[in-house]
C-alpha positions in Angstrom: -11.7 -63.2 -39.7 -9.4 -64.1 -37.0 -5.6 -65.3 -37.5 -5.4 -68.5 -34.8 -3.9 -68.3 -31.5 -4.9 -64.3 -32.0 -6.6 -64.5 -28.5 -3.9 -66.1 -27.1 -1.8 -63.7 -27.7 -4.0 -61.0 -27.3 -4.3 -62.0 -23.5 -0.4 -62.0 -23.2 -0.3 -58.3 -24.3 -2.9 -57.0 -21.7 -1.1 -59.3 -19.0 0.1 -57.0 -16.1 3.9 -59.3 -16.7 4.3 -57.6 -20.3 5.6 -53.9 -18.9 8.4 -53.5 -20.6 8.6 -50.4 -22.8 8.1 -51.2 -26.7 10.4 -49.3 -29.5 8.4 -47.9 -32.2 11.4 -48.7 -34.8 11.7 -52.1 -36.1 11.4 -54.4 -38.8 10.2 -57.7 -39.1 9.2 -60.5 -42.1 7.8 -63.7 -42.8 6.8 -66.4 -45.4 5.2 -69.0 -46.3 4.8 -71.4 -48.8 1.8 -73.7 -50.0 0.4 -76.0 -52.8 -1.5 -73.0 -54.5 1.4 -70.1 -53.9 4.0 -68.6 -51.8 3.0 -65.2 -49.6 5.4 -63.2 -48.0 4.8 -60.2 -45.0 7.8 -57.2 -44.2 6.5 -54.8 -42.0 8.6 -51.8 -41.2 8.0 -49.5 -38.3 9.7 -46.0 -37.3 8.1 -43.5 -34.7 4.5 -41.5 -34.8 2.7 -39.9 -33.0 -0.6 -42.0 -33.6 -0.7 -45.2 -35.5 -0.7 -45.2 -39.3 -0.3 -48.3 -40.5 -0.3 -48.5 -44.9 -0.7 -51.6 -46.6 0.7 -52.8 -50.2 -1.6 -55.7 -51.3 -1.9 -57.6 -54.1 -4.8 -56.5 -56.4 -7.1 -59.9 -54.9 -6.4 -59.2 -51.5 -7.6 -55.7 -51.1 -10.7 -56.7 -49.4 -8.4 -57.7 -46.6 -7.1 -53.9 -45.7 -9.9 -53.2 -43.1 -9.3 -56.6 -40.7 -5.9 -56.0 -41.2 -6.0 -52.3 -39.7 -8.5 -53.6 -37.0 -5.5 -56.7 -36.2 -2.8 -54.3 -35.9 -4.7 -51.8 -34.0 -5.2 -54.8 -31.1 -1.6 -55.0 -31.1 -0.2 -51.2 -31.3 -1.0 -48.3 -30.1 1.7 -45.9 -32.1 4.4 -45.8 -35.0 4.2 -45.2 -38.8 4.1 -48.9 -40.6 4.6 -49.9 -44.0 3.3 -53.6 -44.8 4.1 -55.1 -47.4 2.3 -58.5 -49.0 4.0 -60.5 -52.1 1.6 -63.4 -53.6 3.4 -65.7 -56.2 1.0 -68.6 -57.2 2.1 -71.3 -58.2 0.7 -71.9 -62.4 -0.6 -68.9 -62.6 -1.4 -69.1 -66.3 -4.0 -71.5 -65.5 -8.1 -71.1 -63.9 -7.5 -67.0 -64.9 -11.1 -65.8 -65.5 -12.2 -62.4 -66.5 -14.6 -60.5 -64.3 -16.3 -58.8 -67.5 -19.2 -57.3 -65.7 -16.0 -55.2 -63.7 -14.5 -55.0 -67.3 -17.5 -53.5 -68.6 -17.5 -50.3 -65.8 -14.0 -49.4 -66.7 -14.8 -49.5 -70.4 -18.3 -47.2 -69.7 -16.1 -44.9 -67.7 -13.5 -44.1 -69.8 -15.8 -43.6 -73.0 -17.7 -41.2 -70.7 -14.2 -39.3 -70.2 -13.5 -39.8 -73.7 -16.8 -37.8 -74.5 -15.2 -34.8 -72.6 -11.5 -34.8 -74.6 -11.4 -33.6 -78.2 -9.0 -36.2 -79.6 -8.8 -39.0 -76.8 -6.6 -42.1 -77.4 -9.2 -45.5 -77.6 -9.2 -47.7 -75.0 -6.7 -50.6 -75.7 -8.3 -54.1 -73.9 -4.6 -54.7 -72.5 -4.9 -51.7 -70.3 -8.6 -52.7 -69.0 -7.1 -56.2 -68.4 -4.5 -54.4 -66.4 -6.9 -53.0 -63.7 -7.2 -53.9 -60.5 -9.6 -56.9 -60.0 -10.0 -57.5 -63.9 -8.3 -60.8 -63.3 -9.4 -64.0 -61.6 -7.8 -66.9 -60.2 -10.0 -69.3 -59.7 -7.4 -72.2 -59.3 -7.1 -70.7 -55.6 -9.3 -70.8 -52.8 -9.8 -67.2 -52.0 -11.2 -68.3 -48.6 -7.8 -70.6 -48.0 -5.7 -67.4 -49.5 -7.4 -65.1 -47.0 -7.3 -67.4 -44.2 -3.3 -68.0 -44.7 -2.7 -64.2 -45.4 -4.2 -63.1 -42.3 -2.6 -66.0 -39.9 0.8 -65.2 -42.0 0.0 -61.8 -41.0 0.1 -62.3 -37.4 3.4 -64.1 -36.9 5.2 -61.1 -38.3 3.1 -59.1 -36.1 4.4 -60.9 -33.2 8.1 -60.7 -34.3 7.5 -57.2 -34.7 6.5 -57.1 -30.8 9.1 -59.2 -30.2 11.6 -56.5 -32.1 10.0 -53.4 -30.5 10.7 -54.9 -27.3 14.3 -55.6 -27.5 14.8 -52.6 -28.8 12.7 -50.3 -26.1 14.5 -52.3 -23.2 18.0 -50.9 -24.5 16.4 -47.4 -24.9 14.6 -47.9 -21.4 18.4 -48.7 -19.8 19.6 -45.1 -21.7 17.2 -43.1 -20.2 17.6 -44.7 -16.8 21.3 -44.1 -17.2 21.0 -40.6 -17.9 17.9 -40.4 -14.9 20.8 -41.5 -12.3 23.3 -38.9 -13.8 20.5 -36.4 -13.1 20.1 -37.5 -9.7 23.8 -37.4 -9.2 23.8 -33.5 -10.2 20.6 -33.1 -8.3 22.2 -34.3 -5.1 25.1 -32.4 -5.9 23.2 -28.7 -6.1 21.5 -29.6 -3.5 25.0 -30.4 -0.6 26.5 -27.8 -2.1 23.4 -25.2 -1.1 24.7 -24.4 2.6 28.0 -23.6 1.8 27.1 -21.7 -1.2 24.3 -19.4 1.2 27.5 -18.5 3.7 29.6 -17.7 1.0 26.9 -15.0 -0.4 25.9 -14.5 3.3 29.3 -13.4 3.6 29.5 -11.4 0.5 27.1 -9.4 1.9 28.4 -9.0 5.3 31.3 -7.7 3.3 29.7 -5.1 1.7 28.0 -3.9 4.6 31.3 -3.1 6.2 32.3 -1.2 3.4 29.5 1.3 3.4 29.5 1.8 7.6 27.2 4.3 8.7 26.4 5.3 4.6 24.5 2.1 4.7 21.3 2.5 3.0 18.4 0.4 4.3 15.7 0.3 1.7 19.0 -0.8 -0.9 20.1 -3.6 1.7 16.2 -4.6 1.6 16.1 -4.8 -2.0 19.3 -7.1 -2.1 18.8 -9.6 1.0 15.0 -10.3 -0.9 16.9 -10.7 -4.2 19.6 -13.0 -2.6 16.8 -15.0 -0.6 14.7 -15.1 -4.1 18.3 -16.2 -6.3 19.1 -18.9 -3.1 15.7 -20.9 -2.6 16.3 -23.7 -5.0 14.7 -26.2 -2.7 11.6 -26.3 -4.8 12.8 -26.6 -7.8 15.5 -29.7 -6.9 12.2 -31.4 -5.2 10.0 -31.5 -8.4 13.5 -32.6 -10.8 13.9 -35.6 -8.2 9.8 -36.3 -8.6 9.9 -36.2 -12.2 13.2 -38.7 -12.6 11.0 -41.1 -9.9 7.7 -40.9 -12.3 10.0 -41.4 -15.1 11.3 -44.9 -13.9 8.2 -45.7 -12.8 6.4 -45.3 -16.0 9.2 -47.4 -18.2 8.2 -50.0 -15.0 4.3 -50.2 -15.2 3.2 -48.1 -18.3 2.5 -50.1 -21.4 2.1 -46.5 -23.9 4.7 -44.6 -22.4 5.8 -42.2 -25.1 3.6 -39.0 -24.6 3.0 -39.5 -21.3 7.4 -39.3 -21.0 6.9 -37.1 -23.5 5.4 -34.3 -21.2 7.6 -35.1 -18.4 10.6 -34.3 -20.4 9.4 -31.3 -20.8 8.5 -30.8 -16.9 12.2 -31.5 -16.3 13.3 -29.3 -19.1 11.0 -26.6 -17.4 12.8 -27.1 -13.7 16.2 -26.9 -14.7 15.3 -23.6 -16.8 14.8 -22.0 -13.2 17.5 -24.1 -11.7 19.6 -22.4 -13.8 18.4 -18.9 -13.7 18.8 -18.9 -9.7 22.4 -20.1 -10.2 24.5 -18.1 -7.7 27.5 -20.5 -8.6 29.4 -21.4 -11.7 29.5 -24.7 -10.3 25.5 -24.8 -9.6 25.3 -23.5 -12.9 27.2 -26.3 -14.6 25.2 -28.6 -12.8 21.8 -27.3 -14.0 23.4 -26.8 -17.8 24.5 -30.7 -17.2 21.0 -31.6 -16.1 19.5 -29.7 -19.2 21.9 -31.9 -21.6 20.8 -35.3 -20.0 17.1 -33.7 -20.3 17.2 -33.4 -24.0 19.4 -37.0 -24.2 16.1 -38.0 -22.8 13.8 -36.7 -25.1 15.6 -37.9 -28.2 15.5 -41.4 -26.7 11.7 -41.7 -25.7 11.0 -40.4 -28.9 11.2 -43.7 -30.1 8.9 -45.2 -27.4 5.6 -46.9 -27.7 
């Protein structure tokens, strides 16, 4: 059974024009009222890893769970949901019929549990009246009910979307804020470099001088490969500025962007590790502990995506 204009919309969410990145927190409702009954959807969304989507349903709409799993899953890809459905029908006291035959398996499984208990309570018929599916409306049209559930069901899908989008285009301007600030410090390290390699150059120079003719070779060896080891940064700055482009372009063109910036926060996090353990500078090492703040600004933020 599919909810009308499903298609329709379907075809918008695969369209190459709907990029932008998608929140997995949000909330989103909707009701609707009809001769037979009023029904009623709240969906609430935070992040997961996968999608999990749980359903609250009414005792005569439990048949519904499955196309209702398969629906979202056409829509989203990841978050934690919990949806909530409210029936009130109108008159309800009238066209209830019992479902005896239903009845009748409750009853024959709790005398065979009864059979196992020494002094078991009896079975009061208010209690079997109280399971699930006992009852019977038959003033409704289950088909109707179904139908309307289901197309109901799909409107506060798409204000969900709709929710998950405004929300992921603020997040997406975060992390692109922070991604120029660590473009900023990576252009920074990386003008400072030359000056920083004469200073040491000269460092060493002045050391030399000190020793004269004690110098000892293999020890000035040991120290110009350190230095040149500690100084070649190059690398490191390159991959940072690759990882920031792939970033922007993934909140550009990816429509399940979470893991996938997920892993490159990681790669970032990984780069300014070394960045910072070649440091020959406080002020290169500011810079990389600056980078590695924005990094995990980052994280928290994409956390949230799609």
């Amino acid at each position: 059974m599919v909810a009308p204009g499903f298609d329709k919309i379907r075809a918008y969410l695969d369209s190459t024009d709907n990029l932008m990145p998608r929140s997995m927190t949000a909330f989103a409702s909707a009701e609707a009222q009809h001769d037979w009954g009023t029904i009623s959807w709240e969906i609430r969304s935070i992040n997961h890893r996968y999608l999990e989507p749980s359903f609250r349903l009414p005792d005569a709409l439990h048949e519904l769970e499955m196309p209702l799993r398969d629906q979202t899953s056409k829509i989203l890809q990841r978050g934690k949901l919990d949806c909530t459905l409210r029936f009130e029908p109108k008159n309800s006291l009238n066209g209830i019929e019992i479902d005896t035959d239903l009845a009748q398996k409750y009853i024959n499984a709790g005398e065979a549990i009864a059979q196992l208990i020494t002094n078991p309570a009896p079975i009061y018929p208010l209690d079997v009246l109280a399971k699930p599916g006992i009852q019977i409306d038959t003033a409704i049209d289950r088909e109707l009910l179904k139908s309307a559930t289901i197309a109901l069901y799909q409107q506060v899908l798409d204000r969900l979307v709709e929710a998950r989008l405004r929300e992921g285009d603020k997040l997406a301007e975060v992390v692109q804020k922070r991604l120029a600030e660590i473009s900023l410090h990576i252009t920074s390290v990386r003008t400072a470099m030359p000056e920083l390699l004469a200073a040491q150059r000269q460092k060493l120079v002045d050391k030399l001088a000190e020793f004269g003719d004690q110098l000892h070779w293999d020890r000035l060896e040991q120290e110009l490969v350190y230095i040149a080891q500690k100084a070649d940064v190059d690398e490191e700055l390159d991959r940072l500025q690759v990882h920031v482009a792939e970033v922007h372009r993934i909140l550009k063109n990816d429509k399940t962007m979470g893991r996938r910036l997920d892993f490159l926060a990681q790669e970032l996090n990984r780069e300014a590790n070394t960045l910072c353990s070649k440091s020959m500078a406080s002020s290169s090492t500011q810079s990389a502990v600056e980078i590695k703040v924005l990094i995990e600004q980052i994280r928290e933020q994409i956390q949230n995506l799609e």
